[in-house]
C-alpha positions in Angstrom: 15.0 -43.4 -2.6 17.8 -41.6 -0.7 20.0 -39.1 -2.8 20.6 -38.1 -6.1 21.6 -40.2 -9.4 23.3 -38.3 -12.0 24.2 -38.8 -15.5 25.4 -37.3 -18.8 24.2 -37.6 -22.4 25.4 -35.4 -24.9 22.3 -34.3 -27.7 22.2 -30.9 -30.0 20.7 -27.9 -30.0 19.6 -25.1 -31.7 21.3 -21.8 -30.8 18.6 -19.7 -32.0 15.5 -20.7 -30.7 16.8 -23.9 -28.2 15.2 -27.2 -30.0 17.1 -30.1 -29.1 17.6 -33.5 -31.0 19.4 -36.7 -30.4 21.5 -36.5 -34.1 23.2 -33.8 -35.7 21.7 -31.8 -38.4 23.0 -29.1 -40.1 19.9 -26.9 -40.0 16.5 -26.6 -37.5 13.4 -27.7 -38.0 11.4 -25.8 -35.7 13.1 -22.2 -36.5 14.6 -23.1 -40.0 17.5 -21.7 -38.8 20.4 -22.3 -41.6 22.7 -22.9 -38.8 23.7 -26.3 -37.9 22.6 -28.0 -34.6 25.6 -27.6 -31.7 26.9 -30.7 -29.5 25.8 -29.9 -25.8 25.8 -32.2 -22.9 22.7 -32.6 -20.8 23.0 -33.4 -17.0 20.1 -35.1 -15.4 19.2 -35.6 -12.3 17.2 -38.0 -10.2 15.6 -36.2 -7.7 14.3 -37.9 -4.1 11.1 -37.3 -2.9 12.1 -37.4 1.6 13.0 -33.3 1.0 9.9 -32.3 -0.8 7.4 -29.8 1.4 3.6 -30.7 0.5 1.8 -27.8 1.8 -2.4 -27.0 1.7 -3.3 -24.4 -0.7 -5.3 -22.6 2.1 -2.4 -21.6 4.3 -4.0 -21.7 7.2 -1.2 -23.0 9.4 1.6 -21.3 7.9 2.4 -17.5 7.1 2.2 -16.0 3.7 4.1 -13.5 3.1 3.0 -11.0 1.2 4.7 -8.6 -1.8 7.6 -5.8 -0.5 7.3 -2.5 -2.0 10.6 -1.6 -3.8 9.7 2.0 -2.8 10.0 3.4 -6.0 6.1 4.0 -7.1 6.5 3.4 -11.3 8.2 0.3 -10.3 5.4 -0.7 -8.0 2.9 0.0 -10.6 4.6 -2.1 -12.9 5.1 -5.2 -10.8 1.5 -4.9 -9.2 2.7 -3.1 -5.7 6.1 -4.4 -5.0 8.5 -7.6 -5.3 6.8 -11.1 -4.4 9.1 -13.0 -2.4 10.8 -16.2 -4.3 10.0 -14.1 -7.9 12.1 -14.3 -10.7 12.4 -11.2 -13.1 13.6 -10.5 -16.1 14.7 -7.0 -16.7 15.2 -6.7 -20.7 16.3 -3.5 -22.6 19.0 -2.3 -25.0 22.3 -1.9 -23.8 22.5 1.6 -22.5 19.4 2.3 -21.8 19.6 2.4 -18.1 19.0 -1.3 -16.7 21.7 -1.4 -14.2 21.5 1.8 -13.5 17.7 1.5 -12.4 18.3 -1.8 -11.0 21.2 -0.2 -8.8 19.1 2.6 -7.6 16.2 -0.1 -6.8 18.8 -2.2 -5.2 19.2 0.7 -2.7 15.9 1.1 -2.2 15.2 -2.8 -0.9 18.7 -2.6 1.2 17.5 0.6 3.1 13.5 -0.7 3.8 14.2 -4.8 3.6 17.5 -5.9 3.9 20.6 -6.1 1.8 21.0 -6.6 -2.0 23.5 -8.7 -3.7 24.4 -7.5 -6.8 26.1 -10.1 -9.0 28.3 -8.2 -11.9 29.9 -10.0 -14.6 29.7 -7.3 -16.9 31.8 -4.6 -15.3 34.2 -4.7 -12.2 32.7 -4.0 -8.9 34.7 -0.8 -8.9 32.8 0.5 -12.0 29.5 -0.5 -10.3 31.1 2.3 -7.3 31.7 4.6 -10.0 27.8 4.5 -10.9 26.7 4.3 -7.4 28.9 7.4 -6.5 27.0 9.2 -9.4 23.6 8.6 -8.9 23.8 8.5 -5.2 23.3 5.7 -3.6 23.6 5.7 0.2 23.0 2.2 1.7 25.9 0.0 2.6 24.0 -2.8 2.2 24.1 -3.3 -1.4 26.5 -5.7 -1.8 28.3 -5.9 -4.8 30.0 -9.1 -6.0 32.3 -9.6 -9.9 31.5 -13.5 -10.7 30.5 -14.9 -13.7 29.7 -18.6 -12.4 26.1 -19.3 -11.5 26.7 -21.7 -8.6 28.9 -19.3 -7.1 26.3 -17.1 -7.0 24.0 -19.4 -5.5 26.6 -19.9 -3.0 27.4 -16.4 -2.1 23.5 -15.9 -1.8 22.6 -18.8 0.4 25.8 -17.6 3.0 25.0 -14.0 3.0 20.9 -14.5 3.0 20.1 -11.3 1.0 16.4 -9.8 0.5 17.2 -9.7 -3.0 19.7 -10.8 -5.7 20.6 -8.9 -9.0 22.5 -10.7 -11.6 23.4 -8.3 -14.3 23.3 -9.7 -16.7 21.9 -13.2 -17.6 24.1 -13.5 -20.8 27.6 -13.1 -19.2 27.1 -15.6 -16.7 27.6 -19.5 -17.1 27.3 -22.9 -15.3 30.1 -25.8 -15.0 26.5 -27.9 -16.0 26.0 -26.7 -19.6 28.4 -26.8 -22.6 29.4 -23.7 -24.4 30.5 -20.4 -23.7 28.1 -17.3 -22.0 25.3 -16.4 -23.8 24.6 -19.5 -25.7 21.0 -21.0 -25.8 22.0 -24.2 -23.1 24.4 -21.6 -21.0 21.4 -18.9 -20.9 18.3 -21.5 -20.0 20.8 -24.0 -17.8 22.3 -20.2 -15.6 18.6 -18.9 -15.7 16.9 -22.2 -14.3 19.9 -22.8 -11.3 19.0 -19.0 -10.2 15.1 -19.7 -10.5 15.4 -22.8 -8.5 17.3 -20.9 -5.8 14.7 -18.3 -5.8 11.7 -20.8 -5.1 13.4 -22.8 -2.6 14.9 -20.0 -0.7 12.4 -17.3 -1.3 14.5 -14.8 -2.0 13.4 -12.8 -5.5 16.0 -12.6 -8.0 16.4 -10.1 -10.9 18.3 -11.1 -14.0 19.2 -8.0 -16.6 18.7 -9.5 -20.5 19.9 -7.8 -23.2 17.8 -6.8 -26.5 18.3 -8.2 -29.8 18.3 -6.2 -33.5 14.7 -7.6 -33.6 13.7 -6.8 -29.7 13.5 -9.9 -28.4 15.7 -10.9 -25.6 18.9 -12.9 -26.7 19.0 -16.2 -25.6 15.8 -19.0 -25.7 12.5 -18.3 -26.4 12.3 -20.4 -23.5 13.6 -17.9 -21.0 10.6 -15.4 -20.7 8.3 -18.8 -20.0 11.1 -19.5 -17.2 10.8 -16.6 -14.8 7.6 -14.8 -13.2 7.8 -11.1 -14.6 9.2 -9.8 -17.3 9.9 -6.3 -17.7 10.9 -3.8 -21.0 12.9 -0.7 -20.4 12.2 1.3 -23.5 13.2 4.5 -24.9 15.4 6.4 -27.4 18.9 6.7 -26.5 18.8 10.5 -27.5 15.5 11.4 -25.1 15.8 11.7 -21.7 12.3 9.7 -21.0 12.5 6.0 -20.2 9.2 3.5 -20.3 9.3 0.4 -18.1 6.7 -1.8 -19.9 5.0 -5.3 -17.9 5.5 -7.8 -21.1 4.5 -11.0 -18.5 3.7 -10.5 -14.7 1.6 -13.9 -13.0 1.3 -11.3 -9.6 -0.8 -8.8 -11.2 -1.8 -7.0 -14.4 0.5 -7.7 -18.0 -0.8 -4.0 -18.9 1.3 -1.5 -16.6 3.8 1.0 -17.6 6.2 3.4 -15.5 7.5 6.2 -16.6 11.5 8.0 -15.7 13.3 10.3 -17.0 17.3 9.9 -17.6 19.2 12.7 -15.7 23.0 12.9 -14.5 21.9 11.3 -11.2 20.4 8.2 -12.7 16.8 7.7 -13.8 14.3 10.3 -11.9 10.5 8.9 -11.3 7.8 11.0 -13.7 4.8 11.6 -12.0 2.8 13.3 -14.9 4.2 12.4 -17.6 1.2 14.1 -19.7 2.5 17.8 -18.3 6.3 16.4 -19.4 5.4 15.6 -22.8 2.9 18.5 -23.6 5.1 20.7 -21.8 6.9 22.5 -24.9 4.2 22.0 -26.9 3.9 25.6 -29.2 0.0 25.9 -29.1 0.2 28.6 -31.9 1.8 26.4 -34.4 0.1 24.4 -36.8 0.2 20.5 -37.5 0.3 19.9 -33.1 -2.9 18.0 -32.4 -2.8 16.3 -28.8 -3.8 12.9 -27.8 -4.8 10.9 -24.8 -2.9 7.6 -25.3 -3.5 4.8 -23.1 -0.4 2.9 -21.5 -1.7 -0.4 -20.1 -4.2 1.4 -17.7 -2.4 4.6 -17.5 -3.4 7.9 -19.6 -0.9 10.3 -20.7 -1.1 12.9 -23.3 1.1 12.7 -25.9 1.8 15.5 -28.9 1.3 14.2 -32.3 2.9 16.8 -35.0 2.6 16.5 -38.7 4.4 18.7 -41.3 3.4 19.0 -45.6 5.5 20.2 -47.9 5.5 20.4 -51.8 7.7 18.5 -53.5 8.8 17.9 -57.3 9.3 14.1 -56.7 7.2 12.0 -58.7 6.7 9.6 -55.5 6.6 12.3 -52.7 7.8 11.2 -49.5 6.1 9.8 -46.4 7.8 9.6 -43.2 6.6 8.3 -39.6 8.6 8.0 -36.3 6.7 6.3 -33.4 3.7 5.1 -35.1 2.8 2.4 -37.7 4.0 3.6 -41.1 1.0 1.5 -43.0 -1.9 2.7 -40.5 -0.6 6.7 -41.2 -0.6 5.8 -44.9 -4.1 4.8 -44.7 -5.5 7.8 -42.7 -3.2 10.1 -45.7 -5.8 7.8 -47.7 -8.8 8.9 -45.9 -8.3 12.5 -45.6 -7.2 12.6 -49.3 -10.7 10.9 -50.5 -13.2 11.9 -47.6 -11.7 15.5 -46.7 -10.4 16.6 -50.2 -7.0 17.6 -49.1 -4.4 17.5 -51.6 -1.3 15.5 -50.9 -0.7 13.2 -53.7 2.0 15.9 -54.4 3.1 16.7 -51.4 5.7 15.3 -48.7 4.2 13.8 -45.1 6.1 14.0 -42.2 4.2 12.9 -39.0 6.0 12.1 -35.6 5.0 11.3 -31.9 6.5 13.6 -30.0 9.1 12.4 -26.6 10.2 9.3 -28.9 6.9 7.3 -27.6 5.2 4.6 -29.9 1.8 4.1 -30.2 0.1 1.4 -32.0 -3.7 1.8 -30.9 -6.2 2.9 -33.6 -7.2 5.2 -31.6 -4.6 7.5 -33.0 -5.8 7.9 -36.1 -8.4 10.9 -35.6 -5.7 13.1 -34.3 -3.1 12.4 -36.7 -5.5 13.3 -39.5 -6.4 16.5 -37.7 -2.3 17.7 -37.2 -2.7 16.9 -41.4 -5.0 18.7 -42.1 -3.7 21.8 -39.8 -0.5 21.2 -41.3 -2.1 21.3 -44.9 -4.0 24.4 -43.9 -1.7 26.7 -41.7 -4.6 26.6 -38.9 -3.0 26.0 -34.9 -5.5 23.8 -33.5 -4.2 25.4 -30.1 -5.6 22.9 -27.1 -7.8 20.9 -29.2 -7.7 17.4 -28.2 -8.8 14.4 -30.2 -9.8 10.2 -30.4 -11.4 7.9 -32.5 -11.0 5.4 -35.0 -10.9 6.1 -39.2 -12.9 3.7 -41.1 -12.2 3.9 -44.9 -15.6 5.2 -45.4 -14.5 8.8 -43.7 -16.4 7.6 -40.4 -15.1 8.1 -37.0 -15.9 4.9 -34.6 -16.1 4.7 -30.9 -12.2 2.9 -28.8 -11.5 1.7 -25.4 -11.9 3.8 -22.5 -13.1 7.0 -23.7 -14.1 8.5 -20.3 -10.4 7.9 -18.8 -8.8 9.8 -21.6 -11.7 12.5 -21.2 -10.5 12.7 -17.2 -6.8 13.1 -18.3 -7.7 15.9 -20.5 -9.9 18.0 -18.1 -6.9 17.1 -15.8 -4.7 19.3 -17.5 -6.7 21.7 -18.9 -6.9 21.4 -22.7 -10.0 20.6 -24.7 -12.3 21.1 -26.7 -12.3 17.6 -27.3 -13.5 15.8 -30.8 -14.2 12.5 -30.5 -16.7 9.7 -31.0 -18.4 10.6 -27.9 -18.8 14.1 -28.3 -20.9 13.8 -31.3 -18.7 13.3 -34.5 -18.8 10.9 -36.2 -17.9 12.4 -40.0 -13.8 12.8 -40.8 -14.8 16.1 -43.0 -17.2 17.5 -40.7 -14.6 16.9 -37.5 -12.2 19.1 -39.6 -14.7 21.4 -40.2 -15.7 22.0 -36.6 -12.1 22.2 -35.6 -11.7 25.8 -37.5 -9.0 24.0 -40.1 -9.9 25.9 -43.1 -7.6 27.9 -44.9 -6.7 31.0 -44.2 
């Protein structure tokens, strides 16, 4: 069959999580969205089969070409050694946080090592992209910038100028002549991402799309769209800390488990190293309630500061309060060391914070946050002691993931003694004991 047959049908669709039916409704069945279903027309296409390439799986008469280092290491890490040619990524975050302003620094990178980067804005003007490119210092000539908001154009711009890489920043600004609605509806988001994805897999040129973040963290637009694209990618971190996490959500060229680290400075977002000595570097040893902690980042160690503070109060509920860990799991070791270790904080305040504005959500937590407790509760520094483990309700310590790695990371910057599973204890009240917490 030569050439294409197209037609229209017009059908609804949910703008919240992108179901589609024939008929109007005025709610969703699949989300239970309250909203009623929006009239969008649906293009279709009848492909032919003469242009299809049928290749062998095994290669072994044509060349493969392997993944380009951005040259930026934590975004190496993340994506598994570099950008895969013909990838589509999704770069999600909350506005502010530093997408574009990574992006453009990584968009320098490629142009001066690859080739040049087209950077598709429809968010700013391509003199405000200068303005951020002046600041943070970029040097290559070769990132092209380019203020459109239509998708085919885009595509157009991209196949004439034959980039190594396309940025389009962001996903939710841009729209297609294809898809009803304005930018940033569920059909204008899934039709503009899946026009760019094809591009990218016939031409092989990776592209990156910027999504923003929702109230609830998702990415706005279709569920849909992180099943779409190759990688997807978190930028995280408070907007009043300097340090940035770039977190692998989804990545089908290497591990789903990778996080690099930055930190936001006046010149853009600077590459952390060790980010252990960063966030233990103010630490006041000779304070009480500071208890350190190996956390594990997808396969990366870095130690993180957990500090607790008590307080009386005259409140007949007293207060609890947790930043950057899981408010019901911190309740529950309060529990523990109230039944199994005697301390008295039914009448007092708890205050317990991860340091750096870094969440953690791995049990293995809980052993140090019951030791900055209970050297909050006593007035005892625990100094360099570093801790693991797992609290059972019983008052038992159990055994996590990876114990020798976070050992290593310790050793690696000099703190310790360590109490842990591995090290012999295995009792909540006899762990405090050994750590010198009594009162002075």
């Amino acid at each position: 069959m030569k050439g294409n047959a197209r037609s229209e049908k017009s059908t609804y669709l949910c703008q919240q999580c992108g179901y589609r039916s024939s008929k109007w409704m005025g709610f969703c069945p699949q989300c239970r969205s309250p909203e009623a279903l929006a009239q969008t027309t649906t293009v279709s296409h009848t492909a032919s089969i003469d242009d299809i390439s049928v290749v062998p799986a095994t290669a072994r008469h044509t060349t493969v070409r392997d993944r380009n280092p951005t040259g930026l290491v934590e975004i190496d890490r993340v994506l598994g050694g570099g950008i895969v040619p013909g990838a589509a990524i999704l770069v999600g975050g909350e506005p502010g946080i530093g997408k574009s302003t990574l992006l453009l620094q990584v968009a320098d990178r490629i142009a001066s090592t690859v080739g040049p980067v087209l950077v598709a804005t429809a968010e700013e003007s391509a003199h405000q992209v200068q303005m951020r490119a002046r600041r943070i210092g970029i040097t290559s000539d070769e990132v092209l910038i380019a203020p459109v908001h239509d998708v085919d154009a885009i595509v157009s711009l991209a196949e004439q100028r034959q980039p190594a890489a396309v940025v389009v920043d962001s996903i939710q600004t841009v729209s297609t002549v294809e898809a009803s609605g304005s930018a940033g509806g569920v059909a204008q988001v899934r039709d503009s991402a899946a026009r760019l994805i094809s591009f990218a897999k016939t031409s092989g040129t990776p592209v990156i799309l910027v999504g923003h973040v929702t109230k609830d963290g998702s990415i706005a637009g279709p569920r849909t769209l992180e099943h779409m694209v190759d990688v997807v990618l978190y930028l995280e971190g408070e907007s009043d800390v300097g340090l940035r996490f770039l977190r692998s959500i989804k990545n089908r060229y290497g591990s789903a488990n990778e996080v690099g680290v930055f930190e936001m400075t006046a010149e853009g977002l600077a590459e952390v190293s060790d980010p252990s000595g960063l966030l233990v570097a103010q630490r006041v040893e000779t304070s009480p309630g500071s208890a350190l902690f190996p956390a594990i980042e997808g396969k990366r160690p870095m130690v993180v500061e957990i500090q607790a503070l008590v307080v009386d109060t005259g409140a007949s509920v007293p207060r609890r309060s947790v930043n950057g860990l899981p408010p019901a799991r911190v309740h529950q070791v309060l529990g523990v060391l109230s039944r199994h270790a005697g301390l008295p904080l039914a009448t007092k305040e708890v205050y317990v914070s991860v340091m750096g504005g870094i969440k953690i959500t791995e049990p293995a937590v809980d052993l140090p946050v019951a030791l900055a407790v209970a050297s909050a509760v006593n007035g005892v520094p625990l100094r360099r002691i570093a801790a693991w483990g797992e609290l059972g309700l019983t008052g038992d310590i159990r055994p996590v993931s990876r114990p020798a790695v976070r050992k290593r990371e310790i050793e690696r910057i000099s703190a310790g003694p360590i109490i842990s599973p591995e090290a012999g204890h295995r009792d909540l009240a006899k762990a405090i004991a050994e750590a010198g917490l009594t009162r002075r």
